[in-house]
N, C-alpha and C positions, 0 to 999 in steps of 0.2 A: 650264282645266287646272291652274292653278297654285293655283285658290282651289280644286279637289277635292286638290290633296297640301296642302295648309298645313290642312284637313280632318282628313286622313288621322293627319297628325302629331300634333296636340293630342287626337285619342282614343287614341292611342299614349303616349303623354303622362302624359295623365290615367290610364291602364288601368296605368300603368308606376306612375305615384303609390300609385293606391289597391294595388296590390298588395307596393310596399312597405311602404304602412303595416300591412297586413295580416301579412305577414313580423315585424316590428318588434312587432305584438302578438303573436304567439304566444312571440313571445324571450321578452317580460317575462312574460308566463302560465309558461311554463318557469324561470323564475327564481323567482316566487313558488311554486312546487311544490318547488323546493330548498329556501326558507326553512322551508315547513312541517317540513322534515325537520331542517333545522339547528337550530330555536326551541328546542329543549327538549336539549340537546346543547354546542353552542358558540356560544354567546353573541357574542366577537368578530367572529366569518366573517358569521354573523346583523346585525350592526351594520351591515358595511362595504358585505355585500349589496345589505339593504334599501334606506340611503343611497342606494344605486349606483342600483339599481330607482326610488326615488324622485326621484331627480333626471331618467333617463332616460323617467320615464312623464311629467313636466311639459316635457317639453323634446318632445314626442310627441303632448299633450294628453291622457295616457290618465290622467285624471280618480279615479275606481276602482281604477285599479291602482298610483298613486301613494301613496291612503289607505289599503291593503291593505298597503301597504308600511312607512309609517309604524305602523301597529299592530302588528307584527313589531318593527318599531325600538322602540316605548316598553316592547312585554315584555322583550326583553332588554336594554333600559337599565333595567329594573326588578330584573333578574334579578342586576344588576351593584350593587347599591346606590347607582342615580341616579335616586330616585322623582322629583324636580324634574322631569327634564329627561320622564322617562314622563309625567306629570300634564302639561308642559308641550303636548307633542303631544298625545294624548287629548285634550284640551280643545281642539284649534285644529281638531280630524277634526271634532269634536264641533260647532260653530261656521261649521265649511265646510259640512258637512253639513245643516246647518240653512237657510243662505243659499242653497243648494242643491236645497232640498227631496229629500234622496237618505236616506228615511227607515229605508233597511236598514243602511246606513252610520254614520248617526246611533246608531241600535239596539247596530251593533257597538262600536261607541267608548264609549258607554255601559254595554255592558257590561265593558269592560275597566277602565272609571273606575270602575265599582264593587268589581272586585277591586283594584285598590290602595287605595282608601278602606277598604278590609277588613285589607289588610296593615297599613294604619298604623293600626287597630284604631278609626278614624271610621265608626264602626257607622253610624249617621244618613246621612250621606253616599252612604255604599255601598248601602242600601236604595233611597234618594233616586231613586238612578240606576236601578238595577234596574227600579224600579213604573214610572219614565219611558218605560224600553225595553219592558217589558210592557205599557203602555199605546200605543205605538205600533204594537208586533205585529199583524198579521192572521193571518187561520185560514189563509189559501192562501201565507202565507211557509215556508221551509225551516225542518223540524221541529228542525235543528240549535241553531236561534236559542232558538226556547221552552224548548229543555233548558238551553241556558246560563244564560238567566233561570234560572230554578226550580231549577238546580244553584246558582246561583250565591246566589240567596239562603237557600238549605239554609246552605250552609257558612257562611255569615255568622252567620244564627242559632245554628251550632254554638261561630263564634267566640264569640259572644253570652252562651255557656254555656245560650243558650235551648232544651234539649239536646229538650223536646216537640214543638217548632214543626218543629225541622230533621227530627226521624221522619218529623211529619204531612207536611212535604212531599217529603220523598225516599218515602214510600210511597204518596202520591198520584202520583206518578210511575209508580211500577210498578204501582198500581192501573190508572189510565186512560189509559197510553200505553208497556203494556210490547210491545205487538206493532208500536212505531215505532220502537223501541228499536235501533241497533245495537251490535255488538259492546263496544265499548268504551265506549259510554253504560251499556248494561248495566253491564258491570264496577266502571266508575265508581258508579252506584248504591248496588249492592254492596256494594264497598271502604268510601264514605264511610258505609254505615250501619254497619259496622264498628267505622268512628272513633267515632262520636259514642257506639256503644255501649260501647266501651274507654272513651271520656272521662267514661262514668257509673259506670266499674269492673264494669261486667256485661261479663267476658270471655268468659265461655261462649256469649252471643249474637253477643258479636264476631266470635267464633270461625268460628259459624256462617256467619256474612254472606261474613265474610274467605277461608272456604273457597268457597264461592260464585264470589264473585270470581274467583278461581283458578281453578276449572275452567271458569269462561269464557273466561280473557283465554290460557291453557294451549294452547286449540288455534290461536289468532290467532296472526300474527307480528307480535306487540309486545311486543319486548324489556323496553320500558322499563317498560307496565306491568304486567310479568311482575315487574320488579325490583321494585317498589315494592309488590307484594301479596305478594310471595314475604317484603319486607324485614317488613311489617307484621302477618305472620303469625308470624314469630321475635320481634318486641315482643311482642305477645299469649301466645305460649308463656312466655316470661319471666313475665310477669307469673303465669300460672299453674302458675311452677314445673314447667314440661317442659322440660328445659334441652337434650335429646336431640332433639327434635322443634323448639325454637328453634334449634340449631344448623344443622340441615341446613336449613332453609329460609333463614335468612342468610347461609349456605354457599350456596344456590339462586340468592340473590340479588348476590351479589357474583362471581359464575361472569357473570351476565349484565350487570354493571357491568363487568367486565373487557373484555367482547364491546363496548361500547362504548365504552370507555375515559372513562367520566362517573365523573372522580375525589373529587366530590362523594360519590354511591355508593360508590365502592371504602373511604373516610374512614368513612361512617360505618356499615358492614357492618362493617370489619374495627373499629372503635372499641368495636361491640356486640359481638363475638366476644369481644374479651379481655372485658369484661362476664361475660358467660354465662359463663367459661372463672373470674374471678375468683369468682364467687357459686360454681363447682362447684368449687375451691381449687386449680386446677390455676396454682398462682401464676406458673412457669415458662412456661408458655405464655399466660398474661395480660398476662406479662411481655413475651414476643416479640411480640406482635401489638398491643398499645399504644404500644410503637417504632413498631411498621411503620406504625399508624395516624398517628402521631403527625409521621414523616416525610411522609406524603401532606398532612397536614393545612399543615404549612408549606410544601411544595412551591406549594400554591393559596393558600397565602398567607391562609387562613381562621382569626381570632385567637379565634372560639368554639370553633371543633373542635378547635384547640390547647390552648383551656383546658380542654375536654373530655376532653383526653388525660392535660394533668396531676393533672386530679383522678383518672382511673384508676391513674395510679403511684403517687401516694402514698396512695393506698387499696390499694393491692397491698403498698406498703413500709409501712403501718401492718401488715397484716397478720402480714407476717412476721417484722416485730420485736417484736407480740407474741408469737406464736408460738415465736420461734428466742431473743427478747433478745437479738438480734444488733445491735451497736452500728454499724454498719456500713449494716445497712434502716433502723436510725432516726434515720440521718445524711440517705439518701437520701429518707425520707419528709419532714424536717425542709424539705429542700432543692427538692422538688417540691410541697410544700405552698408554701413559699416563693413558687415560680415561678407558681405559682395564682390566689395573694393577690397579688401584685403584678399580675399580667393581668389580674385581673378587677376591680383598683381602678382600672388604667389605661383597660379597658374601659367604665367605672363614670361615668369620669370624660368617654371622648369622646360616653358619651350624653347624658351632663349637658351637655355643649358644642352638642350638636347639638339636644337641648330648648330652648337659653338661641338656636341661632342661628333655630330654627326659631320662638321666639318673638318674634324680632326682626323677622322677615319678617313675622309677623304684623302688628306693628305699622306696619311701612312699612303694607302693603297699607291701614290704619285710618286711617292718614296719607294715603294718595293718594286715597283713596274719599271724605275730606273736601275735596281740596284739587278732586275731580271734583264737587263737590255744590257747591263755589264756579263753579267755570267753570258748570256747567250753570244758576246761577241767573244770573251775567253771559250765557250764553246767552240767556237769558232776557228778559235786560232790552233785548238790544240786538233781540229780536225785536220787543219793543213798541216799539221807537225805530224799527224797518224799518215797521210797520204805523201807525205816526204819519206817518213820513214820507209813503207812500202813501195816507193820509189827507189830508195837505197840499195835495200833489198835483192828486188830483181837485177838491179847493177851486178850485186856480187853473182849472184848465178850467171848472167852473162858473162861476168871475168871469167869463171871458175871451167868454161866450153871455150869463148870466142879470147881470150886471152890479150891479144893483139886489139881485137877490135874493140875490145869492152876496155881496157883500159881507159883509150882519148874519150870512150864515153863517159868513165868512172870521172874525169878530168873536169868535163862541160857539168857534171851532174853534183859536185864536189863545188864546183864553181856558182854553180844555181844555188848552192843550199847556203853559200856564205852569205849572197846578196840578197833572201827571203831572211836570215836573219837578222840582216839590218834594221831589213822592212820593219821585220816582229818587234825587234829593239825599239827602234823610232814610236811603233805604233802601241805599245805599251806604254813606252814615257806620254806619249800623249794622252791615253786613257789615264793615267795615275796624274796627271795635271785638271783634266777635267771632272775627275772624282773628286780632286781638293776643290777645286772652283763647287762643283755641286753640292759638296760638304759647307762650304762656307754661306754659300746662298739658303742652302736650308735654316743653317745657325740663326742666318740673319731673319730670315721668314719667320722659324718659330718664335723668335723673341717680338716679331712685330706682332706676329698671332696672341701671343702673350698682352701684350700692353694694351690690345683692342679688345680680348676676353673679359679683361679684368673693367676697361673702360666701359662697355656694352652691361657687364655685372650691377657696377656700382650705379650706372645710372637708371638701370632696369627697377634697381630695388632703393638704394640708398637715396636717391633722388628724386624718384618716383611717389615711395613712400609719401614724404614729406609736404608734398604739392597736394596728394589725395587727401591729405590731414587739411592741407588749408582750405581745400572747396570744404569738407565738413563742418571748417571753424565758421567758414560766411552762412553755412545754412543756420548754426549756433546764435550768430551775433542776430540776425533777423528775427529767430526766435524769442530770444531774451528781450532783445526789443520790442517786441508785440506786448511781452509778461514785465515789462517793465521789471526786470531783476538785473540793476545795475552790477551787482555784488559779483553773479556768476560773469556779466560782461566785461568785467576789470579783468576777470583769473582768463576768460578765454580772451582777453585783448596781450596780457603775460604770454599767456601760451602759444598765440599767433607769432609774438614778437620773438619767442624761443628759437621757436621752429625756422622761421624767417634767417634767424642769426646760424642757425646751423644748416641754413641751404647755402649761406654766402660762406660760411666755413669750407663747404662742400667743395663750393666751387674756385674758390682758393687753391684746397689743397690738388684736389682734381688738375689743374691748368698747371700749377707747379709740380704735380709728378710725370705730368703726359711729356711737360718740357724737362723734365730729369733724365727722362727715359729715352728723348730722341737724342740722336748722335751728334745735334746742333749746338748743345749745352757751351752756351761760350761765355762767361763772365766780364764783364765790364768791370775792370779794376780800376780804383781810384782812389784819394785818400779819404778816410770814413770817422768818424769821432764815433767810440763803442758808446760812450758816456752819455751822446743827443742819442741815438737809436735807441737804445734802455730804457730812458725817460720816456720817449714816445709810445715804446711797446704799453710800458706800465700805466702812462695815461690812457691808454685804450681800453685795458682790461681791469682797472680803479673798480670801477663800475659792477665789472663780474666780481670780483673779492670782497665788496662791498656786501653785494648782495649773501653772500656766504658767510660772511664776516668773520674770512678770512683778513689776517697781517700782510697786507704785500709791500717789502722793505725792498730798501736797495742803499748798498755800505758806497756810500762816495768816496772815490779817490782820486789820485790825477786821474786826469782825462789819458786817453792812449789812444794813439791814430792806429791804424786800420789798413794795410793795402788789400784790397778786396774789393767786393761786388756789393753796392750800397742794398739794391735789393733782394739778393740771397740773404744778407742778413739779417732783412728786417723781416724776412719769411721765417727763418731759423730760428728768430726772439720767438717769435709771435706763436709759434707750435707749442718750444717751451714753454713759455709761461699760459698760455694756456691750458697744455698738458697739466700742468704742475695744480693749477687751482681747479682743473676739472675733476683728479684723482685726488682731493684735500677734503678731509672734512670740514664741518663746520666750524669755526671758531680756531683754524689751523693757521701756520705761519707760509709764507711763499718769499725766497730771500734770493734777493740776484747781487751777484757782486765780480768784481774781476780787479786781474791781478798780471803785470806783466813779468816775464822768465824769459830771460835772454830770448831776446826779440820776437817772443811769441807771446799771445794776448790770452789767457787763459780767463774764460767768463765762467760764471759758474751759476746752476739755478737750481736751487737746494729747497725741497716741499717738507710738509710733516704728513704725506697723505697712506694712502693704504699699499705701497711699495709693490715690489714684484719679486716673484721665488727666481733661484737661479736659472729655472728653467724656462722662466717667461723674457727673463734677462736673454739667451743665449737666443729668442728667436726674436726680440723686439724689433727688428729690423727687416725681418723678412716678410712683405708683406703676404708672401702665398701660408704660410706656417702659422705667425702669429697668431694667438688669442685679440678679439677684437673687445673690447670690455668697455660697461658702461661707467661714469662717474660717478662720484660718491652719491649725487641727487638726479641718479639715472638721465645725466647728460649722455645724449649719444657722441660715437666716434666714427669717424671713416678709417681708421686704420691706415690713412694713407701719411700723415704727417710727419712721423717719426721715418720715414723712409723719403721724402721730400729732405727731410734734412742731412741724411745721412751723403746721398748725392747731392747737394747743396756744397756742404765742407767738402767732401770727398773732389770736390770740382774747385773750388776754395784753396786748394793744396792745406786743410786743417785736417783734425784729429778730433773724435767725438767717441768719449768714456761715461760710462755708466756704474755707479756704486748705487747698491738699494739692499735697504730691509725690508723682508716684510711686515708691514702690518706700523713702520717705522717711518716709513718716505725715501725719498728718491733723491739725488743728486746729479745731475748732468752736467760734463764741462765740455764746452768745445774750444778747443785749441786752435787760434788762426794767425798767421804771420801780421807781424804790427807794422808799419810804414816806417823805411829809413830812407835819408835823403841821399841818393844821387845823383849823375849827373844826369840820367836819362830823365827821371822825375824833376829834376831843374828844367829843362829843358822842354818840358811836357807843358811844366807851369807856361815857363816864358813866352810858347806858344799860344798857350788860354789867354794870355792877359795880352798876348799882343791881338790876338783875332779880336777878343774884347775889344780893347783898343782902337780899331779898325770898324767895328760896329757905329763905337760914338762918332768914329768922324764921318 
């Protein structure tokens, strides 16, 4: 009796299991049915979902419904500007899948790998994958799959500008699979033969397609791709000058953006409105709706659709101060042109950062692949060390029977194993030679990656800047000219000539650190008067201390020759004293003077200005660390000169010391060998004055 209930129980048991597991799959089936509705919509909800779903389908084994969840998760980390972390999953579905033999899954993950290889414009790549997953496809899989393929690489080609290829395959679509077609594949079709015909400037075909479109996706209930044929049919009108007929379909389409609340949509509906509203001169209402766009756009925090908004205002406020020569629009146009140029250098600049980071990952990955191509050949070797071994092996057991015979074999096999450790020997020292060669080639490569980083930086922004200020100072000076206000055209003819002065500073110290930094740095030594190079720095820079009305002294004493490089030093003055009156306040002192100590020329260039802590002292040299700081009367700096000099002396065979208070001024000396007379230096002369010589006659 007791073993018919303990029976009873464990099918009760097991019937109770499997129907909870059963339960527990339909949850997660209902949950990935919401993602499809979230993906294209809210992005964060879609993240925290999917996660959720994937963590609970491994913790369940549901295998499928974990990788389904993941591909959810890398579209909308895609959709967020985090292709890494997209690529990163894609690639591990892609990988399981494989280990797995689960070749629909593999299919899908490839097809997703192929549209972010698209996005990041790696054409190669993104086809790569595609032919992959078309090559995997069968005839009896879900006809969903082969349209992604063949949609997927239309549009690619379309990126491609291969604008033939992408017809031939969107119209072999509707040739040979338009009755498998549903709704929104249709539409899809459509739509994109639209695009690619808009992107050949044939809008009257686009036209045609785009209307297509429409009346198919019109009677579905798909909002969104109502918004997006409705939004693409107001571009298309634009461009054909039906500004009546672009309107209300962008009006169409932002009525079903609202109904969503995809403020993506609602930004750039109402962005093209003022558009349309500005080209048909209605500048008052181009005017209201590029605000209004213009708040959505920073609401989501999107710095293209913002730059988007301010080139709509000051293409609206050019308008109307030609129009009105209302000084007032061409304050605001000045002022939102402004805001443009500076977003879109600052824009300018985190692509530049994000090329230089994304090319730095490149490099690790070329860095591990080699350092995987060592292990794998120490793999290698210790295989042939495991198969020597068991080679040995069987030796002793044949001794331990055939005695006689296995000995002279033990002999030949004893013999073989001394001359493969040669081999090994030899071919380790070789390996451990070519790791230093690749070590040292790397050294060199990062440090060249380095100097074009930093070069690529400063001219992105620091140089860039400065050039976008002078086209605003020429729109300035023609203004003022019109308004006859001489007064403002003095300060902006100052400020032209500022700015001007600190591009040529720029590029000064720019060319003297790019040639500090190459391996080429070769000094021309000759004899040098410290005493003429001083005088000349300080007559150059009279002017700047003047203006500041700064003291700029210099204590005369004998003259001291110089064996060195006449123009390293006059580069070295020149940052000095510089530095010294750009960090001085007003009405401060700037003192140069020099002193010679057993054969070494000690100058020295002593400020009264706003000094440095010791912690600004310990990096002043380094220009990846340092603080870049402005001068007392927000002079800019490139941060590049004090490291110009440093390799300067450094190449000089001198010595360059730093004492500072803060808040007290600075003192710099640099130490540099003075000229004594040899015979080589006799000789060097007697040469100059004989080739002289040889000139006159």
């Amino acid at each position: 009796m007791w073993k018919r209930v303990f029976v009873i129980y464990l099918c009760l048991l097991s019937g109770y299991a499997a129907f909870s597991q059963d339960v527990d799959s339909i949850r997660l089936a209902q949950q990935i049915d919401l993602l499809k509705e979230l993906s294209h919509r809210n992005y964060d909800s879609t993240i925290i979902i999917s996660e959720q779903v994937s963590r609970e389908a491994k913790i369940h084994k549901q295998q499928e419904i974990n990788w389904e969840a993941l591909l959810f998760l890398a579209d909308a980390y895609a959709e967020i500007s985090k292709a890494d972390s997209a690529f990163s999953i894609l690639s591990w579905v892609v990988d399981q899948a494989m280990i797995n033999q689960n070749r629909i899954y593999e299919i899908k993950a490839r097809i997703k790998l192929g549209e972010q290889f698209q996005n990041k414009y790696q054409f190669d790549k993104s086809i790569d994958n595609l032919m992959i997953a078309q090559k995997l496809l069968k005839d009896s899989d879900d006809f969903s799959l082969r349209f992604d393929i063949m949609n997927g690489l239309a549009i690619t080609h379309r990126f491609m500008k291969d604008y033939g290829k992408a017809l031939e395959i969107f119209q072999n679509i509707l040739d040979n699979y338009f009755f498998q077609l549903d709704v929104v594949q249709k539409f899809s079709v459509y739509n994109n033969l639209g695009i690619v015909e808009a992107s050949q400037r044939d809008y009257s075909s686009a036209e045609k397609y785009m209307l297509e479109a429409y009346e198919i996706i019109k009677s579905a209930d798909n909002p969104e791709n109502l918004a997006k044929v409705s939004y693409n049919l107001g571009v298309v009108y634009v461009r054909l000058q039906e500004y009546k007929k672009a309107d209300n379909f962008i009006n169409s389409a932002l009525v079903e953006y609202r109904k969503m609340s995809d403020f993506n949509g609602i930004e750039n509906s109402t962005r093209s409105l003022a558009a349309i509203q500005l080209d048909m001169e209605n500048y008052a209402e181009a005017e209201r709706l590029s605000f209004q766009a213009l708040d959505i756009a920073r609401q989501i925090d999107n710095r293209r659709k913002i730059l988007g908004n301010y080139k709509n205002l000051y293409l609206i406020y050019e308008r109307l101060g030609d129009e009105t020569s209302d000084s007032e629009m061409l304050r605001k146009e000045l002022e939102y042109f402004q805001k443009w140029a500076f977003l879109k250098d600052s824009m300018y600049q985190t692509e530049m950062t994000d090329k230089i980071f994304e090319l730095e990952k490149q490099y690790e990955t070329e860095k591990k692949n080699g350092q995987i191509a060592l292990l794998q050949k120490d793999n290698q070797i210790k295989e042939e060390e495991i198969k020597l071994q068991h080679s040995q092996r069987n030796s002793l057991l044949i001794f331990a029977i055939f005695i006689l015979g296995v000995l002279g074999f033990f002999m030949y096999a004893l013999n073989r194993n001394r001359k493969l450790n040669r081999l090994l020997q030899a071919q380790s020292k070789r390996i451990v030679a070519q790791s230093e060669q690749i070590f040292n080639q790397n050294k060199k490569l990062q440090k060249a990656i380095e100097t074009r980083d930093r070069l690529f930086s400063i001219i992105a922004h620091d140089l860039r800047s400065p050039l976008i200020s002078i086209g605003n100072f020429s729109r300035l000076i023609d203004f003022y000219l019109r308004d006859n206000k001489l007064e403002e055209l003095k300060r902006v003819g100052k400020d032209l000539e500022t700015n001007n002065d600190y591009v040529l500073e720029l590029t000064d110290n720019l060319l003297s650190w790019a040639k500090s930094q190459s391996e080429d740095l070769d000094p021309q030594f000759e004899r040098v008067s410290i005493k003429e190079i001083v005088e000349q720095c300080l007559e150059i820079y009279s002017s700047i201390s003047n203006e500041k009305s700064i003291e700029l002294s210099f204590e005369e004493t004998e003259d001291c020759l110089l064996w060195t490089d006449r123009n390293m030093v006059k580069t070295i003055m020149r940052n000095l004293i510089n530095n010294a009156i750009k960090f001085t306040p007003e009405h401060g002192n700037v003192a140069v003077s020099y002193q010679m100590n057993d054969n070494i020329v000690e100058i020295n260039v002593a400020d009264t200005g706003i000094g440095m802590s010791p912690e600004q002292v310990k990096l002043l040299f380094d220009t990846d660390q340092r603080e870049i700081r402005k001068g007392t009367l927000g002079e800019k700096s490139t941060g590049l000169g004090l490291s110009v000099c440093k390799d300067f002396i450094n190449a000089l065979n001198g010595e360059i010391n730093v004492e500072c208070v803060e808040n007290k001024g600075c003192t710099f000396t640099v130490s540099l060998p003075c000229f004594q007379e040899t015979k080589d230096h006799k000789e060097i002369n007697m040469g100059i004055v004989k080739d002289f010589s040889d000139c006159l006659n």
